[in-house]
Jmol script that loads the backbone (N, CA, C; Angstrom):
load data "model"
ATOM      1  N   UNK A   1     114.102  80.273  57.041  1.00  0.00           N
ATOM      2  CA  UNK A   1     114.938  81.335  57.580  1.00  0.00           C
ATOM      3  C   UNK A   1     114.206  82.005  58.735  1.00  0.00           C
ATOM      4  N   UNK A   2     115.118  82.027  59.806  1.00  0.00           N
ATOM      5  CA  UNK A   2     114.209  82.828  60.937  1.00  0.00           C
ATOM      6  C   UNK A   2     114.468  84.401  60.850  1.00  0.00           C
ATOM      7  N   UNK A   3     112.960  84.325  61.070  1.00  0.00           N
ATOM      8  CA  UNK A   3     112.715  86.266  60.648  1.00  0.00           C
ATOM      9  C   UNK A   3     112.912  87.050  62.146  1.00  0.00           C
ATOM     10  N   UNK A   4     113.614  87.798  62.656  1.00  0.00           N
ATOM     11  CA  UNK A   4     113.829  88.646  63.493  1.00  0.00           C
ATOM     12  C   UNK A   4     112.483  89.483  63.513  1.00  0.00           C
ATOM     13  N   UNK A   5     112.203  90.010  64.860  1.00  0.00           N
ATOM     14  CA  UNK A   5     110.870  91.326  64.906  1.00  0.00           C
ATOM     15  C   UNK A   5     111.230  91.957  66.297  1.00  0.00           C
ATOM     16  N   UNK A   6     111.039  93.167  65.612  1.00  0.00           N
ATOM     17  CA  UNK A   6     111.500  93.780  67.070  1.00  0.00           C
ATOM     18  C   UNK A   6     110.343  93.888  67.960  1.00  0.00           C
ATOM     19  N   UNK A   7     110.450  93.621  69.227  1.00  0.00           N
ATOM     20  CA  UNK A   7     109.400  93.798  70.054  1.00  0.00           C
ATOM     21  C   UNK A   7     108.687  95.331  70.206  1.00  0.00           C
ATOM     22  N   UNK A   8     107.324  95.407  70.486  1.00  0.00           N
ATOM     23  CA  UNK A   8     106.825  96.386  70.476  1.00  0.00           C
ATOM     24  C   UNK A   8     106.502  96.552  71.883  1.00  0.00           C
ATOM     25  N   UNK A   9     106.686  97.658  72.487  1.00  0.00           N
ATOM     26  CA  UNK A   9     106.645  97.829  73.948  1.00  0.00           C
ATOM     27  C   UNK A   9     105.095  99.160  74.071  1.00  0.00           C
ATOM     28  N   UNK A  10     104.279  98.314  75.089  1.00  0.00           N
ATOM     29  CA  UNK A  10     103.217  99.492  74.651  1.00  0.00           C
ATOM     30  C   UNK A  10     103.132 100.389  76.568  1.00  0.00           C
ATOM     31  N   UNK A  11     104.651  99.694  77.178  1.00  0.00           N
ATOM     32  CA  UNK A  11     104.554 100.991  77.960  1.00  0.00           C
ATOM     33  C   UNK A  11     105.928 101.217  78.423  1.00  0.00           C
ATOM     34  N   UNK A  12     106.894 101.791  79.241  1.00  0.00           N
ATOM     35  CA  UNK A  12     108.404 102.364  78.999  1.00  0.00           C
ATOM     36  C   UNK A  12     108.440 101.665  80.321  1.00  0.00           C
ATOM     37  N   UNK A  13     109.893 100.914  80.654  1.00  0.00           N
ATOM     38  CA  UNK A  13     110.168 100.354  81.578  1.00  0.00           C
ATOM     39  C   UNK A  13     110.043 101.239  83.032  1.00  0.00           C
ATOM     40  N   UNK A  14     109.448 100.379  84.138  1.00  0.00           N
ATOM     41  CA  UNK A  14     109.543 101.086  84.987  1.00  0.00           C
ATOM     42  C   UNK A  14     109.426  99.658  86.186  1.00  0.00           C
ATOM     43  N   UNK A  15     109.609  99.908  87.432  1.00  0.00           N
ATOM     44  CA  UNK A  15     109.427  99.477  88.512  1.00  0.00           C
ATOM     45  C   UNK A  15     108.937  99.834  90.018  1.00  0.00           C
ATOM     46  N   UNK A  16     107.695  99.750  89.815  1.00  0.00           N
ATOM     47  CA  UNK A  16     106.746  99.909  90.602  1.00  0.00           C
ATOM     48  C   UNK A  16     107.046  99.803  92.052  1.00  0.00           C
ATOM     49  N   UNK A  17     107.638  98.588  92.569  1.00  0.00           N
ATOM     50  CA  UNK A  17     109.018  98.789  93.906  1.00  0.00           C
ATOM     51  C   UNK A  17     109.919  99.356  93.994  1.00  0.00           C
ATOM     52  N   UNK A  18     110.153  99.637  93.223  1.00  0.00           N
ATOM     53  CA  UNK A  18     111.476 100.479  93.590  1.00  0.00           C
ATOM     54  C   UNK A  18     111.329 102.076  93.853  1.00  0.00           C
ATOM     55  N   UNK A  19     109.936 102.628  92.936  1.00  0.00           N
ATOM     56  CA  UNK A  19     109.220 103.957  93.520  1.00  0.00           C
ATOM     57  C   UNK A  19     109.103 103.784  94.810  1.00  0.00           C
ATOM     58  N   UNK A  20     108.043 102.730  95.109  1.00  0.00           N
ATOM     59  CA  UNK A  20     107.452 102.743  96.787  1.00  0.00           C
ATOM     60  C   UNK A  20     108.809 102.601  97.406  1.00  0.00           C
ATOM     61  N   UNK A  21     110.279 102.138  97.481  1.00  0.00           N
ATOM     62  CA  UNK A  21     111.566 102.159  98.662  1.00  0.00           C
ATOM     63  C   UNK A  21     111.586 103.720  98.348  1.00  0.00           C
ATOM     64  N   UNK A  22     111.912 104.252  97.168  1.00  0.00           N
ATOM     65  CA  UNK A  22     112.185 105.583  97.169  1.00  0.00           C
ATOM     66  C   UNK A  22     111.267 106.582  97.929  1.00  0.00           C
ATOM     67  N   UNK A  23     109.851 106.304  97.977  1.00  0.00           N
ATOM     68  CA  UNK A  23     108.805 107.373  98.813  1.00  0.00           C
ATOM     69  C   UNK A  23     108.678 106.869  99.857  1.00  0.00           C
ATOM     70  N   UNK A  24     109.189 105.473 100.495  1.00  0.00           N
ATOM     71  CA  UNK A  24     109.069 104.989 101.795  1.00  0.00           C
ATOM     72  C   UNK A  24     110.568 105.582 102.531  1.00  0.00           C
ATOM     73  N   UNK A  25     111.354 105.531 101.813  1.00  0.00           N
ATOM     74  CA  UNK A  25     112.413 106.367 102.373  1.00  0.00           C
ATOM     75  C   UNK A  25     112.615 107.210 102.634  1.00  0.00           C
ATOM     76  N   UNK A  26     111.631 108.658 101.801  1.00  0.00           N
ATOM     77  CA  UNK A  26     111.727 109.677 102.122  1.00  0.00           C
ATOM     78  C   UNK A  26     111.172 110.074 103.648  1.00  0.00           C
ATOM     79  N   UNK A  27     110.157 108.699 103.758  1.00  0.00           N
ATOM     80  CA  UNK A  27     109.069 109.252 105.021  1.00  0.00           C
ATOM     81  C   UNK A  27     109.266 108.815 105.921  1.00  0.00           C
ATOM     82  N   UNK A  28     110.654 107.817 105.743  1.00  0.00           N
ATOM     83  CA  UNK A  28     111.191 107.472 106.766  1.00  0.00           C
ATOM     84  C   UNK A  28     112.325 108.452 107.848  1.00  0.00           C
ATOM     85  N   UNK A  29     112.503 109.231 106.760  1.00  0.00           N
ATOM     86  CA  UNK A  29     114.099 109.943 106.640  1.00  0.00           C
ATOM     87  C   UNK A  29     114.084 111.109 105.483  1.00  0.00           C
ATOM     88  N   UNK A  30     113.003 112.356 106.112  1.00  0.00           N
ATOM     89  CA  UNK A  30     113.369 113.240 105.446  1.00  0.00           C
ATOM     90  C   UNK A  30     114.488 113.611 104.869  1.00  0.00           C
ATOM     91  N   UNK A  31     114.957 113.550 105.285  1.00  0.00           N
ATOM     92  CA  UNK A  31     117.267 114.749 104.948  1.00  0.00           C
ATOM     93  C   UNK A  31     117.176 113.786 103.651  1.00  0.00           C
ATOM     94  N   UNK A  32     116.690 112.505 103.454  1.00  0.00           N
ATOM     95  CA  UNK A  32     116.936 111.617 102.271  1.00  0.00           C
ATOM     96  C   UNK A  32     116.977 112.273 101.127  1.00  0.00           C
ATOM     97  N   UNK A  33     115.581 113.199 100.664  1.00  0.00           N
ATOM     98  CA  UNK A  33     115.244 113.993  99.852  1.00  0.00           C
ATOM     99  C   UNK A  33     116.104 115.061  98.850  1.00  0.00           C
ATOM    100  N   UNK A  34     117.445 115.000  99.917  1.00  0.00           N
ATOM    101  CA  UNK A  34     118.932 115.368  99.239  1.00  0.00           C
ATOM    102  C   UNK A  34     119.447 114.899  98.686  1.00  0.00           C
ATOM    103  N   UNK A  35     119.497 113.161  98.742  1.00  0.00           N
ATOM    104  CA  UNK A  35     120.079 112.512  97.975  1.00  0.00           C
ATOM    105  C   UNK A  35     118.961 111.989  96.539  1.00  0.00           C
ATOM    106  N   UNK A  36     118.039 112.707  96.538  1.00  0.00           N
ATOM    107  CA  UNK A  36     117.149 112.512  95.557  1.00  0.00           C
ATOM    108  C   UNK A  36     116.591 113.712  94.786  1.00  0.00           C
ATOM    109  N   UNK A  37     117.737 114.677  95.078  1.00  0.00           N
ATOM    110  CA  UNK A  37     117.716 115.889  94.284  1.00  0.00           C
ATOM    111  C   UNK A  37     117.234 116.041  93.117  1.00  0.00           C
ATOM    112  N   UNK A  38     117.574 114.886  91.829  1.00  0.00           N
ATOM    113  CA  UNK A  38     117.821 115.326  90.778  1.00  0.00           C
ATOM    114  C   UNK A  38     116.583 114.445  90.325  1.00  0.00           C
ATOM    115  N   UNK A  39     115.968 113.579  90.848  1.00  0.00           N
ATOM    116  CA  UNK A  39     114.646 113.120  90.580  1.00  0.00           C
ATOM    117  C   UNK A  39     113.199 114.113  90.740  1.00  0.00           C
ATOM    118  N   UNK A  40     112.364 113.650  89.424  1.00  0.00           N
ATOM    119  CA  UNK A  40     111.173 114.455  89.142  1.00  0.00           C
ATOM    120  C   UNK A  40     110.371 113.957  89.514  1.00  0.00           C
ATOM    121  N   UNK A  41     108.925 114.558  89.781  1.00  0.00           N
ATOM    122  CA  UNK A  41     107.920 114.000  89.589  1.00  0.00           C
ATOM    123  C   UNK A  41     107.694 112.792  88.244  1.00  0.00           C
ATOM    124  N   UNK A  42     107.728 113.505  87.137  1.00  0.00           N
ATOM    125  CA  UNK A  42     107.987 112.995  85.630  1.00  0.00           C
ATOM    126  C   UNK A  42     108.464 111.579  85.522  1.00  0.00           C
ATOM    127  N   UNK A  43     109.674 111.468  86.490  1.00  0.00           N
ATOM    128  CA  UNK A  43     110.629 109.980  87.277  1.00  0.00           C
ATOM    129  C   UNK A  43     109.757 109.099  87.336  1.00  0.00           C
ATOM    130  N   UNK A  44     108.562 108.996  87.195  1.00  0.00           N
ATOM    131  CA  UNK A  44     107.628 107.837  88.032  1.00  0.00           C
ATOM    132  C   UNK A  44     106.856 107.686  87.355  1.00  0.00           C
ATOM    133  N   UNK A  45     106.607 106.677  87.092  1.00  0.00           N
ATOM    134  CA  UNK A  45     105.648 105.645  86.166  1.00  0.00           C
ATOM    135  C   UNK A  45     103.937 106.035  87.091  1.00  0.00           C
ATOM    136  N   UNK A  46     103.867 105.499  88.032  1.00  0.00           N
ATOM    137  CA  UNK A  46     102.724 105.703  88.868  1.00  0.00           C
ATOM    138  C   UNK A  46     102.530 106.985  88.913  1.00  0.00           C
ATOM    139  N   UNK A  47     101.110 107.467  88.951  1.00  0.00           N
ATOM    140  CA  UNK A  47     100.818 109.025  88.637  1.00  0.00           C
ATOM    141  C   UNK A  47     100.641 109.002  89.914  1.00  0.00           C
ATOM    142  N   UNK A  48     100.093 107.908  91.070  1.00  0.00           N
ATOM    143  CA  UNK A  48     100.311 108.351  92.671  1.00  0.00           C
ATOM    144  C   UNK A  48     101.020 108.994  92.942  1.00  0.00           C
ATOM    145  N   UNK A  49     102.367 108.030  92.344  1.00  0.00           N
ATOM    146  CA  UNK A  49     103.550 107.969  93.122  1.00  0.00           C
ATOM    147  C   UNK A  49     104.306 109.484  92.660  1.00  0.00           C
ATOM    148  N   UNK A  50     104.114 109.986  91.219  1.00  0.00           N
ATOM    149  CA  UNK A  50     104.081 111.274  90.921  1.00  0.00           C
ATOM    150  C   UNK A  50     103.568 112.076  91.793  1.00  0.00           C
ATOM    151  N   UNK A  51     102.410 112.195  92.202  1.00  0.00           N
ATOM    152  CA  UNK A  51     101.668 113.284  92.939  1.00  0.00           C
ATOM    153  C   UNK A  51     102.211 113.243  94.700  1.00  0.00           C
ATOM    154  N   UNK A  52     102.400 112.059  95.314  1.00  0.00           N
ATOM    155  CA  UNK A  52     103.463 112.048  96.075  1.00  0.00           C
ATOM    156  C   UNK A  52     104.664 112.559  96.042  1.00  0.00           C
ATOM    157  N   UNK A  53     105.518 112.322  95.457  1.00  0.00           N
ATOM    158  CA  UNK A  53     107.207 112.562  95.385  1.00  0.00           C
ATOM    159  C   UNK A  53     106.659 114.082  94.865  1.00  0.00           C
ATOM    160  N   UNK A  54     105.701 114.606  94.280  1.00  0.00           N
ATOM    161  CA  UNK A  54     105.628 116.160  93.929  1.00  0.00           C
ATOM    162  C   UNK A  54     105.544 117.254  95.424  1.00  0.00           C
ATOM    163  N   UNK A  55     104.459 116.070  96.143  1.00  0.00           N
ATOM    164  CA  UNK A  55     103.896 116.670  97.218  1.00  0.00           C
ATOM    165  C   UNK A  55     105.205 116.984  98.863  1.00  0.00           C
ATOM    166  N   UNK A  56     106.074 115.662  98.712  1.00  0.00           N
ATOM    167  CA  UNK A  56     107.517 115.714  99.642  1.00  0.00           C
ATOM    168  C   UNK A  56     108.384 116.768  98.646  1.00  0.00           C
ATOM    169  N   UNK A  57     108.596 117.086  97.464  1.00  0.00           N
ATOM    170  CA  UNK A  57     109.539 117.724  96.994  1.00  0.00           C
ATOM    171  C   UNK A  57     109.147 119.303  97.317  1.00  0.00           C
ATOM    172  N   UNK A  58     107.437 119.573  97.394  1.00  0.00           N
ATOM    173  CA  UNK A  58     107.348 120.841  97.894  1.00  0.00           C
ATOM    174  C   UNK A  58     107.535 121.067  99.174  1.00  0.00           C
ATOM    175  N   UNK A  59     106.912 119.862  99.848  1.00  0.00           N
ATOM    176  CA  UNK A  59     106.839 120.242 101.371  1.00  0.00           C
ATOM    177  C   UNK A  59     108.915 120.532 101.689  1.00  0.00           C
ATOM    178  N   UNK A  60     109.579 119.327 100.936  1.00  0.00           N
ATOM    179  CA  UNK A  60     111.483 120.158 101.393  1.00  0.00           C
ATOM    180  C   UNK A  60     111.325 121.379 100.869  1.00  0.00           C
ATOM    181  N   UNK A  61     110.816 121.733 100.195  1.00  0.00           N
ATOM    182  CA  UNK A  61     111.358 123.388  99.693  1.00  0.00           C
ATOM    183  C   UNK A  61     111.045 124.294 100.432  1.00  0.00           C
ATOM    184  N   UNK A  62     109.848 124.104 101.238  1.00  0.00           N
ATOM    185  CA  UNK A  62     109.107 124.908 101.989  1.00  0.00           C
ATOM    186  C   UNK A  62     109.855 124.578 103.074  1.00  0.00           C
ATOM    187  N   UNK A  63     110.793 123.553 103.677  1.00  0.00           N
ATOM    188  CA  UNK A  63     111.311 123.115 104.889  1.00  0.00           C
ATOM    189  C   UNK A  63     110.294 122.925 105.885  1.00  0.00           C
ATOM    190  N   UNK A  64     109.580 122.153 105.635  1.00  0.00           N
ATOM    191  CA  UNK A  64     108.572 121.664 106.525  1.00  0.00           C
ATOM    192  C   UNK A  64     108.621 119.814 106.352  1.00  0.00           C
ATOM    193  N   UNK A  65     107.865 119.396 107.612  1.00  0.00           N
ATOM    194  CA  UNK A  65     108.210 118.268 107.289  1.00  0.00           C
ATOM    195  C   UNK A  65     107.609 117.127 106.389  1.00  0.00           C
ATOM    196  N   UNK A  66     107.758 115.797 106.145  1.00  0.00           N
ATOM    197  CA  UNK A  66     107.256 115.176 105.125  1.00  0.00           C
ATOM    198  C   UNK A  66     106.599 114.113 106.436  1.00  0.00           C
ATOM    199  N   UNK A  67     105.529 113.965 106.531  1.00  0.00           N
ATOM    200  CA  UNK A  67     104.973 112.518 106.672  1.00  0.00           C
ATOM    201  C   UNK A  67     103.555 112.422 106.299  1.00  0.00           C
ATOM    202  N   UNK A  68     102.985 111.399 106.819  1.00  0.00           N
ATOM    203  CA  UNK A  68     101.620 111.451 106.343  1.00  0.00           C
ATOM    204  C   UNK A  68     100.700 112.313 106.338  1.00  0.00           C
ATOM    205  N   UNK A  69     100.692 112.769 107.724  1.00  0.00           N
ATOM    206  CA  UNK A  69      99.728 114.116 108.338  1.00  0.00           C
ATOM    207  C   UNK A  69      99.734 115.513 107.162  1.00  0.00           C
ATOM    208  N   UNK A  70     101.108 115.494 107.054  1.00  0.00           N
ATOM    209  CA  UNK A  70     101.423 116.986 105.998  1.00  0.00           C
ATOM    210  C   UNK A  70     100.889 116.712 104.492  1.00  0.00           C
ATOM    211  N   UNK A  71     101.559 115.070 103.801  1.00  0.00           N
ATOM    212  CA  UNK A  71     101.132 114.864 102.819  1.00  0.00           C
ATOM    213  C   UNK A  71      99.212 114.929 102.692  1.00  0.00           C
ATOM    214  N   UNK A  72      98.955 114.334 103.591  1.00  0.00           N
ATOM    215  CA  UNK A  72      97.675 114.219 103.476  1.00  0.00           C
ATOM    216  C   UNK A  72      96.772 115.861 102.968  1.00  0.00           C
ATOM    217  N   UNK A  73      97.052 116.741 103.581  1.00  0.00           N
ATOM    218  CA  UNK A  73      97.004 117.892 103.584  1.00  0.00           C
ATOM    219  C   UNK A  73      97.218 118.764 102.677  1.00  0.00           C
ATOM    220  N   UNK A  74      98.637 118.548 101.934  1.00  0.00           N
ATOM    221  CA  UNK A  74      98.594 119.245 100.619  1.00  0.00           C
ATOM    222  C   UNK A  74      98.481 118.525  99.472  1.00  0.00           C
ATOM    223  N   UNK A  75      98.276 117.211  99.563  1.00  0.00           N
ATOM    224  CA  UNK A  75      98.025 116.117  98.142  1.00  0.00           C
ATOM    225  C   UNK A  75      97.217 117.398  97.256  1.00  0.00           C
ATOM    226  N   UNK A  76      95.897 117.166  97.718  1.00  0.00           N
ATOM    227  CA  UNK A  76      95.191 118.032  96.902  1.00  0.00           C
ATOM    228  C   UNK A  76      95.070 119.420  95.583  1.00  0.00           C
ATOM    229  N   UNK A  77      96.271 119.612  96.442  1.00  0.00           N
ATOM    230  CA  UNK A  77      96.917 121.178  95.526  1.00  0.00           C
ATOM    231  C   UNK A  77      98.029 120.905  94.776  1.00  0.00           C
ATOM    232  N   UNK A  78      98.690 119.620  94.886  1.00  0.00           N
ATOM    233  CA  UNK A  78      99.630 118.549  93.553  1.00  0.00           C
ATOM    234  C   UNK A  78      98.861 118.742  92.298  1.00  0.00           C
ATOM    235  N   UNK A  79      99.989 119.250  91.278  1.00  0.00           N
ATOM    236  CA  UNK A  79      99.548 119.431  89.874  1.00  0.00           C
ATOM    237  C   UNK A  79      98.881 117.798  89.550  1.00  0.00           C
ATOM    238  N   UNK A  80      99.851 116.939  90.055  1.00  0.00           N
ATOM    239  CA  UNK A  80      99.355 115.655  89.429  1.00  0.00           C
ATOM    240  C   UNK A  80      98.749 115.039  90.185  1.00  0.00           C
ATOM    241  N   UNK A  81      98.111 115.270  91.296  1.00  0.00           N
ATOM    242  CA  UNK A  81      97.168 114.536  92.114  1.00  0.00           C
ATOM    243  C   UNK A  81      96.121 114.696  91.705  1.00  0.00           C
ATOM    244  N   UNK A  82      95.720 115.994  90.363  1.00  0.00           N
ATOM    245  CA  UNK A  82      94.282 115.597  89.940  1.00  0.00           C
ATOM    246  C   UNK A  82      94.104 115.231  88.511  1.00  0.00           C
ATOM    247  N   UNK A  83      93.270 113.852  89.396  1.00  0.00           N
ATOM    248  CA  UNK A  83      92.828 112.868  88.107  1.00  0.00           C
ATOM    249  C   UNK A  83      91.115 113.017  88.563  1.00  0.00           C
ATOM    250  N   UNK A  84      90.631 112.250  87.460  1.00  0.00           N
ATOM    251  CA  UNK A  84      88.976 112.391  87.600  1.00  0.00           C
ATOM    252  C   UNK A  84      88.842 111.177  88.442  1.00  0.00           C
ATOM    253  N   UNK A  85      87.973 111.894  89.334  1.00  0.00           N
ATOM    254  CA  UNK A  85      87.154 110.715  90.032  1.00  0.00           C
ATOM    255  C   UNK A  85      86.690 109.172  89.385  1.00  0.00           C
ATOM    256  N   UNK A  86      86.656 108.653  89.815  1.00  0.00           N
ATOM    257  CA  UNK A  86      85.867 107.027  89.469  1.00  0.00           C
ATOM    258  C   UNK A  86      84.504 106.989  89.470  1.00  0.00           C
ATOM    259  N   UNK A  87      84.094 108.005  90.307  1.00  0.00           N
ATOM    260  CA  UNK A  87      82.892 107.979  90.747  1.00  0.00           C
ATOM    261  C   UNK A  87      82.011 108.251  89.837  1.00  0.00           C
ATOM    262  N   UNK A  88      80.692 107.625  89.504  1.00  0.00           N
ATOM    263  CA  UNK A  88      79.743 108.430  88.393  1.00  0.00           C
ATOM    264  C   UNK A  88      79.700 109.630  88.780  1.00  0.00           C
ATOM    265  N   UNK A  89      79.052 111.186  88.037  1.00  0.00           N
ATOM    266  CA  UNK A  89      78.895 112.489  87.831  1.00  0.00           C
ATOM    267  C   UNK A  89      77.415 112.350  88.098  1.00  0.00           C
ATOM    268  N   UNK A  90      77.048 111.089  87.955  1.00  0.00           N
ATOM    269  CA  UNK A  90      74.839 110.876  88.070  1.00  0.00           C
ATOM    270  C   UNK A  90      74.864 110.472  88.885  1.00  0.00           C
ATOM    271  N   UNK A  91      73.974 110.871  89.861  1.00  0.00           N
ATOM    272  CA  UNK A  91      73.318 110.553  90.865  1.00  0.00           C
ATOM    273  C   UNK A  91      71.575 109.804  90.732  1.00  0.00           C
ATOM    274  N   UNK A  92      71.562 108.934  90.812  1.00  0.00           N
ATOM    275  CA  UNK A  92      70.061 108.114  90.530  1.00  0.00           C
ATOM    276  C   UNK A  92      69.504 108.907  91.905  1.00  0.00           C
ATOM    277  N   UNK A  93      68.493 109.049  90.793  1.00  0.00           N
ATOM    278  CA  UNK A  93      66.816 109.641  91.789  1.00  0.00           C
ATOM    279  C   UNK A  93      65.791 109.145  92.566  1.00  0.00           C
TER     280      UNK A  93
END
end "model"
wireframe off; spacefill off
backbone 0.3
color backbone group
């Protein structure tokens, strides 16, 4: 008798392209950001791509513009742009 098993999923569907058209669009075409109202940070599998789409959703609120120069600039102060470094904390002597 064949035994049925339900698959175990050890992460929640997502698509990794289809974030990057959505944040390549925005920076293509600010006004876009309207039609992406109802999307979160939370929306996104990639914690980049979180700390991005956080960083264009403030810069529309503020009505300023979105491209690299600006993102670059406020990444830093994104709730979710901070993760720990990679880097060792030791420095060899």
């Amino acid at each position: 008798m064949l035994k049925l098993v339900e698959p175990s999923y050890s992460e929640p569907p997502h698509d990794i392209e289809v974030e990057q058209a959505i944040l390549a669009k925005i920076l293509i075409d600010n006004a876009s950001m309207d039609a992406f109202a109802r999307i979160t940070p939370a929306d996104f599998y990639d914690p980049v791509h979180q700390a991005l789409f956080e960083a264009m959703a403030n810069q529309w609120a503020e009505k300023r513009a979105i491209n690299l120069g600006t993102l670059k600039a406020v990444l830093p102060t994104c709730r979710t742009s901070r993760r720990p470094s990679r880097r060792s904390s030791t420095s060899a002597a």
